[in-house]
C-alpha positions in Angstrom: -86.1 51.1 -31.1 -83.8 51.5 -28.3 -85.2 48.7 -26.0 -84.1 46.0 -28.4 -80.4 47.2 -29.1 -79.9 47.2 -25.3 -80.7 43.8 -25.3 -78.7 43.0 -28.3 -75.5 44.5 -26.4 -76.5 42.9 -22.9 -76.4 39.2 -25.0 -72.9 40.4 -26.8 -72.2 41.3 -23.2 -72.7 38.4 -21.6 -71.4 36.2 -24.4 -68.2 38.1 -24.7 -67.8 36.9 -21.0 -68.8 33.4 -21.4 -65.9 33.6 -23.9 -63.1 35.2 -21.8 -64.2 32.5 -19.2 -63.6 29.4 -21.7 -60.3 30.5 -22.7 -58.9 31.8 -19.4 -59.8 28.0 -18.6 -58.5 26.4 -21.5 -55.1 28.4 -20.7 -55.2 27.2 -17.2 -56.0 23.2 -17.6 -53.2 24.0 -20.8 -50.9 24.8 -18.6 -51.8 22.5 -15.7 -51.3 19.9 -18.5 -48.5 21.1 -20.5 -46.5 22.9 -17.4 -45.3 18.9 -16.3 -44.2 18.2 -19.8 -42.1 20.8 -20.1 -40.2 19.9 -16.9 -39.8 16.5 -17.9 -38.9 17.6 -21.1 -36.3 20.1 -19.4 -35.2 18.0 -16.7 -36.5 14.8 -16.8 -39.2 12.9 -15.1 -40.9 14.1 -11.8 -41.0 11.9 -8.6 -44.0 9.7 -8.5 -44.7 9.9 -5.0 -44.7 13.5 -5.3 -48.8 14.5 -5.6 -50.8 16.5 -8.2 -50.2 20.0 -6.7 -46.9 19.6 -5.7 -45.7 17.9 -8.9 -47.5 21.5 -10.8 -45.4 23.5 -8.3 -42.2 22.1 -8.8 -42.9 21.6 -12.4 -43.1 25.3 -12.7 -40.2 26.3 -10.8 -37.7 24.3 -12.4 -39.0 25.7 -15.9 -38.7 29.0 -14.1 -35.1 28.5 -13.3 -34.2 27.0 -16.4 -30.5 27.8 -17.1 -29.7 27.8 -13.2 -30.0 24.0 -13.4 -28.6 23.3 -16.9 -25.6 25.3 -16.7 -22.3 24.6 -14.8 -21.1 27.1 -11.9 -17.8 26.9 -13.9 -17.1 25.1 -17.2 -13.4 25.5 -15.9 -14.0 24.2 -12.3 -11.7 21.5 -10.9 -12.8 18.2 -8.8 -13.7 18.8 -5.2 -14.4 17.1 -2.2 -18.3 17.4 -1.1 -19.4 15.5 2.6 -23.2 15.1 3.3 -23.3 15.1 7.0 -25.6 12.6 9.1 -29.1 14.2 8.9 -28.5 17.1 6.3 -31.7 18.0 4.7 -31.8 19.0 0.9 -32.3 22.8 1.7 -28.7 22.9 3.9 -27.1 20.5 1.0 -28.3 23.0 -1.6 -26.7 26.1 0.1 -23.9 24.6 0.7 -23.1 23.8 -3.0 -23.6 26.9 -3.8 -21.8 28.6 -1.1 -18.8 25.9 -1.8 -19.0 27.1 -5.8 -20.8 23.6 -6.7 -23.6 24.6 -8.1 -25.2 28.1 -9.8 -27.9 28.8 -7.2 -29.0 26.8 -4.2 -33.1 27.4 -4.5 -32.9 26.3 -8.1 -31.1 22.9 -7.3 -33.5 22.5 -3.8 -36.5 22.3 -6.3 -34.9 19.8 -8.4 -34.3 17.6 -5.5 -37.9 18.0 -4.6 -38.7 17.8 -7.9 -37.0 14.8 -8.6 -37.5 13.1 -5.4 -33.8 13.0 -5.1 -34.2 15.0 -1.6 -35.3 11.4 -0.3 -32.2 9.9 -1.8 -29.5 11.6 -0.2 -27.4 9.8 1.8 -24.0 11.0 4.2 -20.9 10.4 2.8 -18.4 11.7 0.6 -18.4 12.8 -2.5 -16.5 14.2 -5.2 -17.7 17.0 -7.5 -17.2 19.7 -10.0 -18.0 23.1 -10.7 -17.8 21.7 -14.3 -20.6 19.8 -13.9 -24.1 20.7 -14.8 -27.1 21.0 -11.4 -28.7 17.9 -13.1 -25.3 16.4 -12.8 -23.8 17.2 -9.6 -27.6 15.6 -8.0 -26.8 12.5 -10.0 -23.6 12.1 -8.2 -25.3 12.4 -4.5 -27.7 10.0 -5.4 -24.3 7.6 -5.5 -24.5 5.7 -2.2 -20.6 3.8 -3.0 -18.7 7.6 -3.0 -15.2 7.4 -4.6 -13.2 7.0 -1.7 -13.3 5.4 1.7 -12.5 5.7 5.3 -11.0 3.5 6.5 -10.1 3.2 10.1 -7.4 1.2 12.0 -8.0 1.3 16.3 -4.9 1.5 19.0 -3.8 -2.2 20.1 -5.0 -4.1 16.7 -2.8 -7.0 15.5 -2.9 -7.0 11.8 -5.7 -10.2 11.6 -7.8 -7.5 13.6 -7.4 -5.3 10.9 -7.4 -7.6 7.9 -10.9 -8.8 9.4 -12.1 -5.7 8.9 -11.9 -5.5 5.6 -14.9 -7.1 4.5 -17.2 -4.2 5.7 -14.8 -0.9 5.1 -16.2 -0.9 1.3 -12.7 -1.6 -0.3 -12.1 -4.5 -2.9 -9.3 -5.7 -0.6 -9.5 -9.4 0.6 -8.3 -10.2 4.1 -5.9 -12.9 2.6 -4.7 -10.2 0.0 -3.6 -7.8 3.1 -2.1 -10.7 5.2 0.0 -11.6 2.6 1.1 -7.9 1.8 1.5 -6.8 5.7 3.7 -10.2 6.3 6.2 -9.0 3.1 6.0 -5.2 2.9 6.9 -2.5 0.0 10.6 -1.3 1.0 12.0 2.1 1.3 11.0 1.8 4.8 13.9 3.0 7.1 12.5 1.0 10.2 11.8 -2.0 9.1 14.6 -4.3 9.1 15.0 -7.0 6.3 12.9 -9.7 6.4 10.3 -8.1 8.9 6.7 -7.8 8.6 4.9 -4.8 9.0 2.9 -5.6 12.2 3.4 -2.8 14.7 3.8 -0.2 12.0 0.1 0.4 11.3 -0.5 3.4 13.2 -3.7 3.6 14.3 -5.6 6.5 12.3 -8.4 7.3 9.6 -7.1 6.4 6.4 -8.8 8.4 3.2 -7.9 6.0 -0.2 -9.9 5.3 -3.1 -12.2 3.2 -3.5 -10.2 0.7 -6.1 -6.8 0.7 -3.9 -5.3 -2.5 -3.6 -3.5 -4.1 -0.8 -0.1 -2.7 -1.9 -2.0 0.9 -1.6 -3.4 0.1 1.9 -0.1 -0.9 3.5 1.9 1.9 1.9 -0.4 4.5 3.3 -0.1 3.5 6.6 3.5 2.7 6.3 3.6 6.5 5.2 1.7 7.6 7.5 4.3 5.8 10.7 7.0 7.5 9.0 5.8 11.1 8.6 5.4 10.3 12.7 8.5 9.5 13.4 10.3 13.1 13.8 13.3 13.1 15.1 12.4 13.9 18.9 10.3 10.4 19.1 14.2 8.9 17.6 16.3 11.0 20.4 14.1 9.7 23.1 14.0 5.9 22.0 17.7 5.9 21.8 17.9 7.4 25.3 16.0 4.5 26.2 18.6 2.4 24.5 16.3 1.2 22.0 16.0 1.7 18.1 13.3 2.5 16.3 11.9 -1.7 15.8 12.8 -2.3 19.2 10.6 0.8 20.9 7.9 0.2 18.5 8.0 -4.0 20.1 8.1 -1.8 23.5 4.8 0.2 22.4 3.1 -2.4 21.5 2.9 -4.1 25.1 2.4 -1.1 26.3 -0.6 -0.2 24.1 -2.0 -3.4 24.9 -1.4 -3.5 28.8 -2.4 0.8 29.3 -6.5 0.2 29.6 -5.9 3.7 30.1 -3.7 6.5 27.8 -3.1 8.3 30.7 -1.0 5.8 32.3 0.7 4.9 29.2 4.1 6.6 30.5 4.1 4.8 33.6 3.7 1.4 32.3 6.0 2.5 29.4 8.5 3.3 32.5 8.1 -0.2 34.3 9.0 -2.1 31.4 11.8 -0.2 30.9 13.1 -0.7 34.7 12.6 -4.2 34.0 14.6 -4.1 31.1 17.8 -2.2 32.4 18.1 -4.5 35.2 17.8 -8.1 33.5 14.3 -9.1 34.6 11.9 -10.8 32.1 8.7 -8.6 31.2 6.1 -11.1 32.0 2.8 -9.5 30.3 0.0 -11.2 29.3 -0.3 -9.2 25.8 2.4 -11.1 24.9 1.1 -14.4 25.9 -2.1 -13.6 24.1 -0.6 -12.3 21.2 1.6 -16.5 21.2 -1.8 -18.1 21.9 -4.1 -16.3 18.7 -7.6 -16.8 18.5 -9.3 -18.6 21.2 -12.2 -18.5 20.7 -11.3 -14.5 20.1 -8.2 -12.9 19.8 -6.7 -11.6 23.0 -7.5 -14.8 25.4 -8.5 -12.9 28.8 -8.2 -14.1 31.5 -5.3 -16.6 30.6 -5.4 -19.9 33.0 -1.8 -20.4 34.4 -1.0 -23.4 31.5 -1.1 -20.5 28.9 1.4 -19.0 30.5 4.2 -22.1 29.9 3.0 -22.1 26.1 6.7 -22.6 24.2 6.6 -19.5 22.2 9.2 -16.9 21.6 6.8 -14.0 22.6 6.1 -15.7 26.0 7.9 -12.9 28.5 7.3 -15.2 31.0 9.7 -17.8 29.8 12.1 -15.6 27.6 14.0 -13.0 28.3 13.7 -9.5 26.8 11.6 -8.2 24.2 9.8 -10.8 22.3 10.8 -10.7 18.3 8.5 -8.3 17.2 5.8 -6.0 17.6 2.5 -7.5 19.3 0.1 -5.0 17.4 -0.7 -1.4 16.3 0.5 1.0 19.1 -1.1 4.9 19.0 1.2 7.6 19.0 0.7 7.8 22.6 2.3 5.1 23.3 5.0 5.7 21.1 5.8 8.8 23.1 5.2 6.6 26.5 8.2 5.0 25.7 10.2 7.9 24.1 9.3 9.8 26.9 8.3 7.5 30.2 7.4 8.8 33.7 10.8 8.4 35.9 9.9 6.0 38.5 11.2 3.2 40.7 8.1 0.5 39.8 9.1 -2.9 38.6 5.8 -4.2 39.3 1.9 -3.1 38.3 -1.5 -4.6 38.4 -4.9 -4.0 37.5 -7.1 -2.5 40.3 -9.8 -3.9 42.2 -12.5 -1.6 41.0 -12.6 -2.1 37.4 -11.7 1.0 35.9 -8.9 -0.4 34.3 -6.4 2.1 36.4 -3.3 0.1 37.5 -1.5 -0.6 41.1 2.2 0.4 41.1 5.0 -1.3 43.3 8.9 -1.1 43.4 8.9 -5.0 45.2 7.2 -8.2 45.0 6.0 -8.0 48.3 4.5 -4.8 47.7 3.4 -5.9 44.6 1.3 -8.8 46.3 0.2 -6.7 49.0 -2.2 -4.7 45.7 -3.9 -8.2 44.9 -7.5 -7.9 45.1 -8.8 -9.3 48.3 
């Protein structure tokens, strides 16, 4: 009697296992089935490229996070400013937006990005962001390639054509035409302009921030804001110890800017030119000859050929005397300072040395002046 109710229990035994077995499996291929949906339920869809395992893993985790990607850091957060450098990865972008109070928890919004496939999206720029804003939100908003605001940059020695030519690519809505037209009749309430004036000259040369919708009236004010909030009252003493106001120094800056290859020698040049000027003699600088001729086939003609220099312009200082009418182009503070504050010496004469690194040749006389030509 007892040989055949072992056997009974060693069949229960065995079929009781059988059983544990088929659900533990059905709960695993459930979950490998339903775990995805639940993500993309939660979160939305996965990234297509990512494959069957890793779409399981990351399906999990953000389900495991949950509320760390569905909730804002702070429903009361104000907008901040977020950069992406060149080369960030999503792991250093995640702790940093959570370090910088963007988002709840860094891990939590790296496996979305995987998860997503938004860590192959991110791109370096600027962006701007709040604490307000959900995780799922705040990745949206990197996975914007135009960000709200643009850099625009304006280099030492540009004439205003240089800088309405570059336009086209800085990402603003502003037409070249449209900033001519502003830059030749500026906004007033601008101390140093005199009536009637264009702006050229008064662009100083810097990385303007401005959002992405500014207009041309925008553009030229924040760089007309930006020359005044660099014109303290020490670059004003030392321009009027020059004898020179502000329009005239900024004319003066502008050669200078064009004719110092190098800033270090800004003062000195600065200092010839204003030798020249205290004693009658004409300027005669090519800047200013380029600056008559325009584009030819670029802008800044070098090397002139002597019958550019008899062109009948009032900017030719080889034919007129003084300081042509206006500015020539965009001079750096530098050179503002050259001329505020030159180097005291006793050149009237300077030319380009023979070894092309664009240092210059100084000389009180002609005949020492010819005696640096190149042989």
């Amino acid at each position: 009697m007892t040989r055949p109710t072992r056997r009974r229990r060693s069949g229960q035994g065995l079929s009781c296992g059988l059983l544990i077995f088929f659900v533990i499996a059905f709960l695993l291929v459930a979950a490998v089935l339903v775990t995805p949906l639940l993500a993309e339920r939660m979160v939305g869809p996965s990234a297509p490229t990512l494959g069957f395992a890793k779409r399981l893993q990351y399906s999990a985790l953000v389900l495991w996070y949950d509320g760390l990607l569905t909730r804002p850091a702070d429903p009361y957060g104000l907008d901040g400013t977020f950069r992406i450098g060149p080369g960030e990865g999503a792991s250093e972008v995640a702790y940093r937006l959570e370090q910088e109070g963007f988002v709840p928890d860094g891990a939590a919004f790296r496996a979305y990005l995987i998860y997503s496939g938004i860590e192959t999206r991110l791109q370096a720029g600027e962006f701007t962001l709040s604490p307000a804003l959900t995780p799922l939100q705040v990745a949206t908003r990197l996975q914007d390639a135009t960000p709200t605001q643009v850099r625009f940059v304006v280099l030492p020695g540009w004439r205003m054509e240089e800088i309405a030519a570059s336009l086209p690519t800085s990402g603003l809505s502003i037409t070249p035409a449209q900033f001519l037209a502003t830059a030749k009749s500026p906004p007033g309430g601008f101390d140093f302009l005199p009536a009637g004036a264009s702006a050229e000259g008064f662009f100083l040369p810097d990385t303007y921030v401005l959002p992405r919708g500014a207009n041309a009236e925008d553009l030229v004010r924040a760089m007309l804001n930006n020359f005044a909030l660099s014109l303290r009252s020490d670059l004003r003493s030392g321009f009027a110890r020059q004898g020179l106001d502000v329009y005239e120094a900024v004319i003066l800056a502008s050669i200078v800017q064009r004719e110092a290859v190098v800033a270090d020698e800004q003062p000195m040049i600065a200092s010839v030119f204003l030798n020249r000027l205290k004693v009658g003699m004409r300027l005669q600088t090519d800047p200013t000859v380029q600056y008559a001729i325009g584009y030819d086939p670029l802008w800044w003609k070098s090397p002139l050929a002597l019958a550019d220099l008899e062109v009948d312009s009032p900017y030719n200082t080889y034919k007129v005397d003084g300081l042509p009418p206006a500015p020539i182009a965009s001079p750096s503070l530098g050179a503002l300072q050259a001329v505020a504050f030159p180097a005291q010496t006793p050149y009237y004469y300077f030319r380009a040395r023979c070894d092309g690194s664009g240092l210059h040749l100084f000389a009180e006389t002609f005949d020492g002046h010819l005696q640096n030509a190149c042989p």
